[in-house]
N, C-alpha and C positions, 0 to 999 in steps of 0.2 A: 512409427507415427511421430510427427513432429511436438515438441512438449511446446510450440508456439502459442501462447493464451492470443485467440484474435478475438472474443466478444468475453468482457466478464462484466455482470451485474452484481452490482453488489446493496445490497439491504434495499432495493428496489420498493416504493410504494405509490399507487395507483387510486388516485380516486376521481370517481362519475361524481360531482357535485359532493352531495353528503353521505354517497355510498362509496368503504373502502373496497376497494375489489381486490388489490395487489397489498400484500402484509408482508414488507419487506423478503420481499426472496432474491437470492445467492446462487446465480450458475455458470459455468464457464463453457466455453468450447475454443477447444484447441483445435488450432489450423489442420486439414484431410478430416476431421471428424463427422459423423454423423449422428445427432446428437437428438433423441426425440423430449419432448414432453408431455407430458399423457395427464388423462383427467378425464372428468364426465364435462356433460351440458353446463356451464358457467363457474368452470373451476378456475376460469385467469387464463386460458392458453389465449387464444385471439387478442386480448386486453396486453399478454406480454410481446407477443410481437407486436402490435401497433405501439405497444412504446419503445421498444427496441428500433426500429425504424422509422420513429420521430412523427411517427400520427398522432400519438399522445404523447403529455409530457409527466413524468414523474414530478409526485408530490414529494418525493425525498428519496435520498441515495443516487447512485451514478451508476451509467453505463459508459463502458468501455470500449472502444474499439482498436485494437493495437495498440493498446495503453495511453491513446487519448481520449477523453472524455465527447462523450457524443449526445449526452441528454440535453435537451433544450437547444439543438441544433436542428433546423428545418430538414424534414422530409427530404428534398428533393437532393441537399446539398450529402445529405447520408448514403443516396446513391450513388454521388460522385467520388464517395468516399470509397464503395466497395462493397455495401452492401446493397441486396435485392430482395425484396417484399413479394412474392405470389400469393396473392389475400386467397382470405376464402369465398367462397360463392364465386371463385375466377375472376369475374371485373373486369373480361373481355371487351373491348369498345367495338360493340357490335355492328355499328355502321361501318365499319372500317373492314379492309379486307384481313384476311389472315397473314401475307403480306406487309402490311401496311400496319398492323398490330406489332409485328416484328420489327418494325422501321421504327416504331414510337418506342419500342424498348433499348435502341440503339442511337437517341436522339442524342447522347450526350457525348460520343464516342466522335473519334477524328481519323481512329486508325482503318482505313479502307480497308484493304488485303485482309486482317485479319475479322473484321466483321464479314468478309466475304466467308472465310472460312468457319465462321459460327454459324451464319447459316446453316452451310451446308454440313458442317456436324446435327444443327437441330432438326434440319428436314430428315440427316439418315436416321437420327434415335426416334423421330417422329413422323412416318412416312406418310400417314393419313395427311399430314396438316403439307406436306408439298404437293398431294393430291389437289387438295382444296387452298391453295397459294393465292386466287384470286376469287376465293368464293367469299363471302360477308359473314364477320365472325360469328354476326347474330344469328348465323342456319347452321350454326354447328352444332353438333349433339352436346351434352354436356359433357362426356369425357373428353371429346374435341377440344370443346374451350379449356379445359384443365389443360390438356396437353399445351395449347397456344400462353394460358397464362404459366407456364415453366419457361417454356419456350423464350417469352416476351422477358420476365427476368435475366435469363442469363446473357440475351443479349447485349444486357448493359455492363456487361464483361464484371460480375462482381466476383470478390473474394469468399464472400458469406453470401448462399443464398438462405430467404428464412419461406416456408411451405407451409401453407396453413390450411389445412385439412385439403390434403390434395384427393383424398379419394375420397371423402363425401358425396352422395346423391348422383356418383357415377356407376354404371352398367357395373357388375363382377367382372365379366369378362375382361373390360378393360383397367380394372384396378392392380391386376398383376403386372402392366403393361408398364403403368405409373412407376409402380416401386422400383420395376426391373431399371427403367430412365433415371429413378433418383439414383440406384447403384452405381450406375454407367457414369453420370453428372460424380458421382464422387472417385468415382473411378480416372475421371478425368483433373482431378485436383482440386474438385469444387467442394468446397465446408459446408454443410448443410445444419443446417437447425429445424426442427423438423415438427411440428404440432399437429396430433394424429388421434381422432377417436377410435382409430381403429388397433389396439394394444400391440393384437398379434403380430402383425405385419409392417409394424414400424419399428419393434423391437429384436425383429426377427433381422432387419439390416443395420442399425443403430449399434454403434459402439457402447454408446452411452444413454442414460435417462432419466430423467426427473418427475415423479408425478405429484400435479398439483393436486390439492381439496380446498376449496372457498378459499382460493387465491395464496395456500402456505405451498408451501414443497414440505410434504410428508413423509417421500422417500426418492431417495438417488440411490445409481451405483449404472455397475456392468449392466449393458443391455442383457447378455447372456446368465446373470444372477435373475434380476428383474422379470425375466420371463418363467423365473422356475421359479416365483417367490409366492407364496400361497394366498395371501393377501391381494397381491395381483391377481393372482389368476381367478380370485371369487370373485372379484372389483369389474377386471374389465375382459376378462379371458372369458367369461361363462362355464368355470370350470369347479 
């Protein structure tokens, strides 16, 4: 694996008006990584990707992108940079076809041939959603629309995708489907960051992991420590 640092945060803090949420937190991910962060209900995962990805702006400290500084750089221009935001609750644009959700995630790209060719790598990892190519995102099941909002990301060809609880309030069935596709996406050279209430199954493909509590990191290391650590496992494994 490559020792390339492509996102480092460093002493990071986050505040809603007069509530801090983010208390200076420090993580890295090295480029091919897959990297989860774990927490319960309002422990900072959603809060650090939307600042990592320029939705929100850090009260203090820097993040990094290739060893440029990327806080307090707008949104859109951070995708042009390389990175890709898959929010949570999906954020499908429902009027739109699943097609046409796929175009918007490819708005910023000039290279034809190979958007052609992402396509069709995302309809093979995702065969449902070239089933429904021209059906309206908004009649898709919810694991559908998870599929289309991964989908919709990597179309904008980034270096860093960031997934923000991609298997929440989707079927079982289709949640192994999910993981199996983040594998594949990293398997294909894509960095993943990866914010997950689900312990088990983000640590189980995760190189690495961080878990938050009221917005600190209380504990990192090897995904494969992490999943055997007892603390964890009474936390968020049910064990």
């Amino acid at each position: 694996m490559s020792k390339e640092v492509l996102l480092e945060v460093k002493d990071m803090h986050v505040h809603y008006g007069a509530i801090h949420a983010i208390h200076g937190i420090n993580l890295k991910v090295h480029k091919g990584e897959i990297v989860t962060i774990l927490g319960s209900n309002g422990a900072g995962k959603t809060t650090s990707l939307h600042t990592i990805s320029g939705l929100l702006s850090p009260s203090k400290g820097e993040i990094l992108y290739r060893g440029n500084r990327i806080d307090g750089v707008k949104a859109n221009k951070i995708v042009g940079l390389g990175v890709a935001h898959s929010p949570e609750g999906r954020m499908v644009f429902p009027d739109l076809t699943v097609k046409e959700n796929l175009e918007m995630g490819a708005y910023l790209r000039r290279d034809t041939e190979k958007i052609k060719s992402d396509y069709e790598y995302m309809y093979n990892l995702f065969p449902k959603l070239k089933e429904r190519s021209t059906q309206l995102a908004g009649t898709l099941s919810g694991g559908e629309q998870q599929m289309l909002a991964i989908a919709r990301a990597y179309m904008s060809a980034p270096d860093l995708l960031l997934l923000d609880e991609p298997s929440l309030g989707i079927a079982p069935i289709l949640v192994q489907a999910i993981f199996d596709a983040i594998v594949d996406l990293n398997k294909h050279g894509m960095t993943i960051l990866l914010v997950e209430q689900n312990a088990y199954a983000s640590l189980k493909i995760a190189d690495r992991g961080y878990v938050l509590a009221t917005g600190e990191i209380f504990m990192e290391g090897p995904a494969s420590e992490l999943i055997t650590n007892e603390e964890i496992q009474k936390a968020y494994l049910g064990h």
